[in-house]
C-alpha positions as CSV (number, residue, x, y, z in Angstrom):
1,X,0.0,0.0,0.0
2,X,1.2,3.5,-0.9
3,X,2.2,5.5,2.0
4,X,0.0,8.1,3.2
5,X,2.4,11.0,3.6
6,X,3.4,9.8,-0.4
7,X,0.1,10.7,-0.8
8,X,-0.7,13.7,0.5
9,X,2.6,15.3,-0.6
10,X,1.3,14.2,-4.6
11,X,-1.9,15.9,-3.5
12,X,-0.1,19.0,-2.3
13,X,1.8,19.0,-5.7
14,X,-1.4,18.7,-7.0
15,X,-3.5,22.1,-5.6
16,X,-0.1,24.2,-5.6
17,X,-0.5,24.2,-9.4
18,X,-4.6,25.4,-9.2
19,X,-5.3,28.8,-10.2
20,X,-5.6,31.2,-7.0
21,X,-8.6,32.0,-5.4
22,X,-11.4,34.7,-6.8
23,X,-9.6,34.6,-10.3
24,X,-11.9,32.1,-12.3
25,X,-15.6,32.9,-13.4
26,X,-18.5,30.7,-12.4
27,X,-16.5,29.7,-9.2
28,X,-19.0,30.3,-6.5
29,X,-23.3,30.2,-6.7
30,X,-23.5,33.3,-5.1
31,X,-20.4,35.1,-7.1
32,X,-20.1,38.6,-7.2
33,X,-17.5,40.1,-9.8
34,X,-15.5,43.1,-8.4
35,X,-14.2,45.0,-12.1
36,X,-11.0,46.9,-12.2
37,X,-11.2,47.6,-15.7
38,X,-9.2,45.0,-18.0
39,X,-9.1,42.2,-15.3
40,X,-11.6,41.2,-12.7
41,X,-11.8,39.0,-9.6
42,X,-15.2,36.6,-8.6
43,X,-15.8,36.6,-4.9
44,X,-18.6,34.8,-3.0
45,X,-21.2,37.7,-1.9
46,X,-21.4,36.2,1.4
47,X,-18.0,35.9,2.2
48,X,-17.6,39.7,1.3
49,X,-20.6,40.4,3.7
50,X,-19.2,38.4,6.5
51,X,-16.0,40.0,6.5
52,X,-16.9,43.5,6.0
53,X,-19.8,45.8,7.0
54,X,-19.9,48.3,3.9
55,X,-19.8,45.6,1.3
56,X,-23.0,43.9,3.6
57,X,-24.5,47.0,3.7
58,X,-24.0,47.2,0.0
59,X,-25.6,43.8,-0.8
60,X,-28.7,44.8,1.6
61,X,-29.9,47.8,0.9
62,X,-31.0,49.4,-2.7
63,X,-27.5,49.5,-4.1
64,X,-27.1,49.4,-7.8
65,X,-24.3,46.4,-7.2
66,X,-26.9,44.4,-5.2
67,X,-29.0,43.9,-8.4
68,X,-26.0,43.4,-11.0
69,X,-23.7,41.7,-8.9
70,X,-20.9,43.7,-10.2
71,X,-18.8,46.4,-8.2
72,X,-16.9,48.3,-9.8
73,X,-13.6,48.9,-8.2
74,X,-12.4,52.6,-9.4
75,X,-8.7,53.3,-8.3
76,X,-8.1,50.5,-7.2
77,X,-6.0,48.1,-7.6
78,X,-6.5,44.4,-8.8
79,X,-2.9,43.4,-6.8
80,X,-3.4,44.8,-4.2
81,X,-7.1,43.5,-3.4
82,X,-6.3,40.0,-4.7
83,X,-3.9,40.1,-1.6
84,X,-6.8,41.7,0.3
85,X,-9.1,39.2,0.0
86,X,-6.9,36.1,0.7
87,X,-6.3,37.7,4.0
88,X,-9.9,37.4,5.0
89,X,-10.4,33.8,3.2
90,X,-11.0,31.7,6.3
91,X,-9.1,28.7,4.3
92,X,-6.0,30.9,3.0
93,X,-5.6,33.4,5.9
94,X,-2.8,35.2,3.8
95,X,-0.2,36.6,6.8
96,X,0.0,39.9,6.6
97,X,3.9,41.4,6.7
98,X,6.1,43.9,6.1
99,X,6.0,43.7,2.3
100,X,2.3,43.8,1.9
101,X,0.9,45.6,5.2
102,X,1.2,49.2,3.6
103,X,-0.8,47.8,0.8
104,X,-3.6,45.9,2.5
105,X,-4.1,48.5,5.4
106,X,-5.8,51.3,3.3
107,X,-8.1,48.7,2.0
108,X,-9.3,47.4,5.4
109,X,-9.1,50.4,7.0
110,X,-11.8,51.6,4.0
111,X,-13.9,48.6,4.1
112,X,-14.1,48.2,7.9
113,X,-12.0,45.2,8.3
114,X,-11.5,45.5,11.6
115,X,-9.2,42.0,12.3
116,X,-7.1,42.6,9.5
117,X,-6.7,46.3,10.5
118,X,-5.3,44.9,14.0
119,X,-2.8,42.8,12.1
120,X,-2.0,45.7,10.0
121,X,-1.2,47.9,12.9
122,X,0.8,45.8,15.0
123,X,3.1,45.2,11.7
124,X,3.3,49.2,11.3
125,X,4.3,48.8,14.7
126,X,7.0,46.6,14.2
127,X,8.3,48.1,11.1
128,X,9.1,51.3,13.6
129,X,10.3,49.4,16.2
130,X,12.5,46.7,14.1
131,X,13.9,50.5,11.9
132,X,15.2,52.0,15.2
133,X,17.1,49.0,16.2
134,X,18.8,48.7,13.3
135,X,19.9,52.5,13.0
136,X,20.7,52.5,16.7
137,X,23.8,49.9,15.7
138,X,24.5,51.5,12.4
139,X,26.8,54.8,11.1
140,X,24.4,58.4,10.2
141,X,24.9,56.9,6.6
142,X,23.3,53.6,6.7
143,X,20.5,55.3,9.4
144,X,19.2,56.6,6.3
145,X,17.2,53.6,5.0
146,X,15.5,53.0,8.7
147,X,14.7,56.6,8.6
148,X,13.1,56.2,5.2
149,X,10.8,53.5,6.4
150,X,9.6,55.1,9.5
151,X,8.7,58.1,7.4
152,X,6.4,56.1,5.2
153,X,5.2,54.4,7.9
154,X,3.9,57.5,9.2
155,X,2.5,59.2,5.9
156,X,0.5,55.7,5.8
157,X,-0.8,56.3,9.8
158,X,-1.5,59.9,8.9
159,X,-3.1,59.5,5.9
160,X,-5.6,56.8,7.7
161,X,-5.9,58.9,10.8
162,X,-4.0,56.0,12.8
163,X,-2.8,58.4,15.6
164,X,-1.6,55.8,17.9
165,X,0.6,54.9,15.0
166,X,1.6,58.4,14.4
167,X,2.8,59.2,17.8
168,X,4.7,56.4,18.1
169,X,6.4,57.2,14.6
170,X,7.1,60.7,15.4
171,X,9.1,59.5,19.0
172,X,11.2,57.5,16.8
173,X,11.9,59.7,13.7
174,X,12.7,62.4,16.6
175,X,15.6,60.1,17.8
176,X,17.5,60.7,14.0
177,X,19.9,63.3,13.3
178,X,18.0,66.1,12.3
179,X,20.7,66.8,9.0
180,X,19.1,63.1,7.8
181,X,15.5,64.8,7.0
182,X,16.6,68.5,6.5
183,X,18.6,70.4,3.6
184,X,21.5,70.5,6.1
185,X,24.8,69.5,4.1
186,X,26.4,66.9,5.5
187,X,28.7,63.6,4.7
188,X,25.8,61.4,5.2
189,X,24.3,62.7,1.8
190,X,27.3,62.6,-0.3
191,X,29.3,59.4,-1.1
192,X,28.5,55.6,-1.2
193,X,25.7,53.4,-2.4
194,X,23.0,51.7,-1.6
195,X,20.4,49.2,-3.0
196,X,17.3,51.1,-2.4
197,X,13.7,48.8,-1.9
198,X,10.2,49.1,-2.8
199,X,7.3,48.8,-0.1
200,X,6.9,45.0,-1.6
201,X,10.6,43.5,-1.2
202,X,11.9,44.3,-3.9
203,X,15.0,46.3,-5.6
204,X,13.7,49.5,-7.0
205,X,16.9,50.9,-8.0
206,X,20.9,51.1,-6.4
207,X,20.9,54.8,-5.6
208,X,23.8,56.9,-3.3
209,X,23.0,58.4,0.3
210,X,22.3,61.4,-1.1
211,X,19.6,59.9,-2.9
212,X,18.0,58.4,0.2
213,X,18.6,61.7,1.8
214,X,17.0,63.7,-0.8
215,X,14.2,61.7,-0.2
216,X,13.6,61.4,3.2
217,X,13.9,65.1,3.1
218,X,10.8,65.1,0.3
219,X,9.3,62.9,2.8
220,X,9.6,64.9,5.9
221,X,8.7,68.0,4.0
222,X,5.2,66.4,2.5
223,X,3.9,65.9,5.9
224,X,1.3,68.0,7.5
225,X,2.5,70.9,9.1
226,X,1.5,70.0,13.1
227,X,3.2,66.7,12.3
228,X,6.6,68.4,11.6
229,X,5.9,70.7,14.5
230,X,5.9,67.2,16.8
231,X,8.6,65.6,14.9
232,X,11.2,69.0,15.7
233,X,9.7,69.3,18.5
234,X,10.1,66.0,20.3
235,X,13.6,66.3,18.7
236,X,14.3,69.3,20.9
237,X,13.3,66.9,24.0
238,X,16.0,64.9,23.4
239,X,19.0,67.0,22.0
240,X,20.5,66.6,25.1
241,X,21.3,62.6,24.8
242,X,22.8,60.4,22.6
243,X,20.8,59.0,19.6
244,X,18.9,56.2,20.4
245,X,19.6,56.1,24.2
246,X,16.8,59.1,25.4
C-alpha cells in the first residue's frame, strides 16, 4: 500500500498548481464580480458580507451592485485586493507582513475590516520598532534607509488617521539626526551606495545616500504641518542625549 504522507505530498503538488482563489468565473453560486477595468476577480457575496460591514450594507440595501452583482472597483488596484481578500479567506488566511501591510491596510481600513486592520497595525508597529534598532547599531549613513521606512510608515498612519501609530512614529523619527531629514549639508548625503527597496521586497533601483537623503527630506517635507511641529519638536526633547539612548 502507498504510503499516506506519499500521498498527501502528490496531492499537495497537485493544488499548488490550481489557479488562486477569486480569479476564475463561475466559481462560486453566489459570485459577485468586483471589475477593475481590463481584469476582474469573482468573490462569493457572502463571504464579502461576512468579513466587512460596507460591502453587507452594499448587498442589503437598494445599491445598484446588489442587483448586478458587479462592483466596480475605481482606483483600485487588482494586486493589491487579490492580496486583500486572501487575507480574509477563512481557508488561506494570507499573513500579513512587512512587504504587503502598507498595501492591504488602506483597503481594510476603507472597508471596515477590523481583524485585518489589527494585524495591520501591529506590523506598522514593528516596522518602527525593528527600523530604530537597526539605526541605533549602524553609522548616520546607513540610518538613512530606517529613517526612510519610518517616514512612510507614518505618511501611511496619517493619511488613515492611525494616531496611535503616528505618535509612536514621530518618537522614533525624533531620535534621528535632524541633518538626515533636513537640507543640512552633511557627509551622510554625499558618497557611497545603496540598494534602495520598494514597499513589496523588492530592488527598486541602487541609488547613493544622497539619494535616500534627498528623499527622506521630500518625505519629511510632504507631511502636515503639526506633524513636523511634533517631529522637531520631540527632537528638541531629546537634544540633550545620545541618539537612540533618550
Amino acid at each position: 500500500m502507498e504510503p499516506v504522507s506519499k500521498k498527501l505530498k502528490v496531492e499537495d503538488d497537485s493544488s499548488a498548481s490550481a489557479p488562486e482563489p477569486f480569479t476564475q468565473k463561475g466559481s462560486h453560486d453566489d459570485e459577485v464580480t468586483l471589475d477593475f477595468g481590463e481584469e476582474k476577480l469573482y468573490v462569493p457575496q457572502f463571504l464579502l458580507c461576512l468579513a466587512s460591514p460596507v460591502f453587507e450594507a452594499m448587498f442589503r440595501n437598494e445599491f445598484r451592485e446588489k442587483k448586478q452583482k458587479i462592483v466596480v472597483m475605481t482606483g483600485k488596484s487588482y494586486e493589491d485586493f487579490l492580496d486583500f481578500l486572501l487575507c480574509i479567506h477563512p481557508r488561506y488566511q494570507k499573513a500579513v507582513n512587512e512587504l504587503n501591510v502598507l498595501r492591504i491596510v488602506p483597503l481594510a481600513d476603507e472597508y471596515l475590516v477590523t481583524a485585518i486592520v489589527t494585524k495591520c497595525k501591529a506590523v506598522m508597529k514593528s516596522m518602527l520598532s525593528k527600523a530604530v534598532k537597526t539605526a541605533a547599531n549602524v553609522n548616520d549613513k546607513e540610518q538613512l534607509q530606517p529613517l526612510r521606512k519610518c517616514f512612510i510608515v507614518l505618511h501611511s498612519a496619517v493619511s488613515l488617521n492611525y494616531t496611535d501609530i503616528s505618535v509612536l512614529a514621530v518618537n522614533y523619527i525624533a531620535k534621528f539626526g535632524y541633518c538626515l531629514y533636513n537640507d543640512i549639508d552633511c557627509t551622510c548625503s554625499k558618497n557611497g551606495i545603496v540598494y534602495n527597496f520598494t514597499l513589496d521586497g523588492k530592488i527598486d533601483n541602487v541609488t547613493t545616500y544622497g539619494d535616500v537623503h534627498k528623499e527622506c527630506r521630500a518625505l519629511f517635507t510632504s507631511l502636515p504641518d503639526d506633524i513636523r511641529c511634533q517631529i522637531l519638536s520631540e527632537r528638541l526633547k531629546k537634544v540633550d542625549y545620545n541618539n537612540f539612548k533618550s
